[in-house]
C-alpha positions as CSV (number, residue, x, y, z in Angstrom):
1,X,0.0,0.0,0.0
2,X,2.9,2.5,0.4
3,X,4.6,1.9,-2.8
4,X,1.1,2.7,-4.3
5,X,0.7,6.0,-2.2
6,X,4.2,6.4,-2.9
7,X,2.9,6.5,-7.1
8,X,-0.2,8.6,-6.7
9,X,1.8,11.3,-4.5
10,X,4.5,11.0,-7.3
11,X,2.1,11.3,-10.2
12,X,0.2,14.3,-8.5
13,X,3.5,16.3,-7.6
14,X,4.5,15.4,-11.6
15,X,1.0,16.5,-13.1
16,X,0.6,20.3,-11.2
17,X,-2.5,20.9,-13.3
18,X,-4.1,17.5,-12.2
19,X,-8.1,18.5,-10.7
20,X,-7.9,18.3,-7.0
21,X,-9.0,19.6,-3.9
22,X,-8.0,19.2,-0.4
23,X,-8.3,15.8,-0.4
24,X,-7.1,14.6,-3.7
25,X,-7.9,13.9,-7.3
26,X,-11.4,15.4,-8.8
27,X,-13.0,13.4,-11.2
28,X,-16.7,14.6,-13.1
29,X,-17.5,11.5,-14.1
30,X,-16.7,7.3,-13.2
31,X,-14.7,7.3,-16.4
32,X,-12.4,9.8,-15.2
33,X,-11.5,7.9,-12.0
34,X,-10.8,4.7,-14.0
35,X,-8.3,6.5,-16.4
36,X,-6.6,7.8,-13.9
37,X,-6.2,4.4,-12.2
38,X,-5.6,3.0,-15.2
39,X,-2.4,5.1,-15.5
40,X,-1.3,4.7,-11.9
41,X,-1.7,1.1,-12.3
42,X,0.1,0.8,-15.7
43,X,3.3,3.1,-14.0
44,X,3.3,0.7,-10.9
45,X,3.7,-2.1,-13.5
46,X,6.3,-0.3,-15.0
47,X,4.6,0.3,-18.3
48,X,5.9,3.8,-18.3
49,X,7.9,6.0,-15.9
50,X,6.2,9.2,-14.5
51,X,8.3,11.8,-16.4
52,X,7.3,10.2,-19.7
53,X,3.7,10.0,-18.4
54,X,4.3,13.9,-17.7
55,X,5.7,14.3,-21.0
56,X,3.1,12.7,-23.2
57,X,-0.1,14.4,-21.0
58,X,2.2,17.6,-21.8
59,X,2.2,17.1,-25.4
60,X,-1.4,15.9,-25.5
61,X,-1.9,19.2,-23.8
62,X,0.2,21.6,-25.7
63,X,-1.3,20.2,-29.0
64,X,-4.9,21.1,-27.9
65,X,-3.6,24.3,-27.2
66,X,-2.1,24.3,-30.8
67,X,-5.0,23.5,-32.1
68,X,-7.0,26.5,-30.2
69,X,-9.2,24.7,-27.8
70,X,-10.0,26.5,-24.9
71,X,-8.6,25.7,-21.6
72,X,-11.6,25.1,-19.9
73,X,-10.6,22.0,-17.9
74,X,-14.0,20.5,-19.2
75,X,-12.1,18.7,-21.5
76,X,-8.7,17.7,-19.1
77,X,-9.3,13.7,-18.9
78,X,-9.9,13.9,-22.3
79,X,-6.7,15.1,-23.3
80,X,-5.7,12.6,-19.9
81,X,-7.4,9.4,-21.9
82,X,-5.9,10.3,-25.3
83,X,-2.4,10.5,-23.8
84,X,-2.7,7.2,-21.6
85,X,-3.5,5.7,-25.4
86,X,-0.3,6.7,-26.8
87,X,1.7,6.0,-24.4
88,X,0.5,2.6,-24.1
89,X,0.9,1.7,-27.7
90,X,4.4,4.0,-27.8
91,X,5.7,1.4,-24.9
92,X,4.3,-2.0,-26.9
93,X,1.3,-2.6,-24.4
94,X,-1.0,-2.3,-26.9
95,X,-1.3,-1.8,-30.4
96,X,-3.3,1.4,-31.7
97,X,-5.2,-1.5,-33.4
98,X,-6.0,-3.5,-30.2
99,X,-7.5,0.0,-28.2
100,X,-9.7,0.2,-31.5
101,X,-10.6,-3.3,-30.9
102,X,-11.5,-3.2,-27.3
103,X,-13.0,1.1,-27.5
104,X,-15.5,-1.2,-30.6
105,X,-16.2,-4.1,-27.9
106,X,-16.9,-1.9,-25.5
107,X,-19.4,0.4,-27.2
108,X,-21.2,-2.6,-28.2
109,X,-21.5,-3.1,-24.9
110,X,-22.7,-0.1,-23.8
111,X,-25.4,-0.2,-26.6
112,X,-27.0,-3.1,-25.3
113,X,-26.6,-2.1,-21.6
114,X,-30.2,-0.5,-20.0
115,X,-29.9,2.8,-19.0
116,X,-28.7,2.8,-15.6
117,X,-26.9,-0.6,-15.3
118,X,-23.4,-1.4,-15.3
119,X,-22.3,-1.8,-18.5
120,X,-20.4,-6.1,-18.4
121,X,-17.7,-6.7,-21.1
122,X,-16.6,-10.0,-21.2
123,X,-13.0,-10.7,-22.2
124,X,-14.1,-13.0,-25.2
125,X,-16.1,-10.2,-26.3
126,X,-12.6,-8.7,-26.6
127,X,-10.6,-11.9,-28.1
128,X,-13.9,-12.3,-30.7
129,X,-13.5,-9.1,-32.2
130,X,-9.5,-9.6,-32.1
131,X,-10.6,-13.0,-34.7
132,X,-12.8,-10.9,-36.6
133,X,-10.3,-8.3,-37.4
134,X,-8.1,-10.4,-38.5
């Protein structure tokens, strides 16, 4: 448990402009939270380092800038998400063509999911559209 503290205090210290308050990360929405775990997770399995975690959210950041979206922090786990994807598929974890694979499962998924209820992706809901693609 202190090695994971450890990681969130490191990745909070890194990311300055991360949404906080007084006790810790902000996040709108449930998908939020789970990106941001997702990339704390992925740096304590050593996926990624925090410095090049800083530098690709940076970049993800500087290019909306460059691109003359406003800075309205509406859109910062956006810019988070789009960033954790290219890191993973820079560092091998996954190919741009197995996010696509999974981001298609898992809007089928949604889809069929009433309003309300958790939306349940099976894993061979992921390997079956793996076979399909290929």
């Amino acid at each position: 448990m202190i090695a994971q503290e450890t990681s969130r205090e490191a990745l909070t210290e890194t990311l300055p402009t991360l949404l906080r308050d007084a006790d810790g990360p902000v996040f709108r929405e449930p998908w939020e939270a789970q990106a941001f775990a997702m990339t704390v997770r992925l740096h304590e399995a050593g996926c990624f380092s925090w410095p090049e975690w800083a530098e690709t959210i940076g970049a993800e950041f500087a290019a909306a800038k460059d691109r003359g979206e406003a800075d309205t922090g509406e859109e910062y786990y956006r810019y988070w998400l789009a960033a954790l994807e290219k890191i993973v598929a820079a560092k091998g974890v996954l190919t741009t063509d197995q996010l696509l694979m999974r981001k298609n499962a898992w809007a089928r998924a949604a889809e069929r999911s009433p309003h309300g209820e958790p939306i349940l992706l099976a894993e061979d809901e992921i390997i079956n559209e793996e076979s399909s693609e290929r």
